[in-house]
C-alpha atoms as one frame of an Amber mdcrd trajectory, in Angstrom:
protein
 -25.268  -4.376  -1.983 -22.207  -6.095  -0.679 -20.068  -3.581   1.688 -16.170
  -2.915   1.328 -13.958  -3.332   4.703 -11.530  -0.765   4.283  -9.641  -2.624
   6.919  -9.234  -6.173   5.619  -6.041  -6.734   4.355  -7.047  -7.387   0.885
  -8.440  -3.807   0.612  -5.690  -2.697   1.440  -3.136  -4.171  -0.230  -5.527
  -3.281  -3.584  -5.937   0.300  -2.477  -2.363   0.946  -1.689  -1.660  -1.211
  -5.401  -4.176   1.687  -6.938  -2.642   4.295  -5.083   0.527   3.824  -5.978
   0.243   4.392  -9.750  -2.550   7.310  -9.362  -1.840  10.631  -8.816   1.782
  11.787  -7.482   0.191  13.346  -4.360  -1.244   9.720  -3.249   1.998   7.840
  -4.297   3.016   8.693  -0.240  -0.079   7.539   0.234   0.791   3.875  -0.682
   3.961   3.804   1.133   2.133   4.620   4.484  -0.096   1.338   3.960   2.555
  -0.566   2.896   4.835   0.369   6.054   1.233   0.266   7.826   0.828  -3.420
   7.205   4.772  -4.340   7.970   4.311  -2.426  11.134   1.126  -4.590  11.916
   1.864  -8.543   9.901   5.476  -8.296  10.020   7.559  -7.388   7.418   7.611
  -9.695   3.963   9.211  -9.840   1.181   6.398  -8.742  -0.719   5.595  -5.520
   1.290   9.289  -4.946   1.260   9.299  -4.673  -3.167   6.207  -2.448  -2.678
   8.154  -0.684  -0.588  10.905   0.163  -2.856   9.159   0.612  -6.052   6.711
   2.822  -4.530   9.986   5.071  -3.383  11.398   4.369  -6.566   8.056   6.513
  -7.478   8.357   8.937  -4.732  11.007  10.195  -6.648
């Protein structure tokens, strides 16, 4: 059986995708790997949406 790399990028980006629509508690959760990944590729439009909606969830 194939194994997952939590730390490729496209984990990532589907874990924090999951997270951020799961359970309130985790919603933080995605934020951290969003700002994670602009900390570490540079910040993007993309990750910047996340961003917001996923605060937009926060509250």
């Amino acid at each position: 059986m194939n194994q997952i790399d939590e730390d490729a990028t496209l984990s990532q980006l589907a874990n924090a995708l999951v997270t951020s629509f799961g359970a309130a508690g985790k919603v933080k959760d995605a934020l951290y790997i969003y700002s994670e990944m602009a900390d570490k590729y540079g910040r993007t439009t993309d990750l910047e949406m996340h961003q917001a909606v996923v605060s937009v969830l926060i509250q």
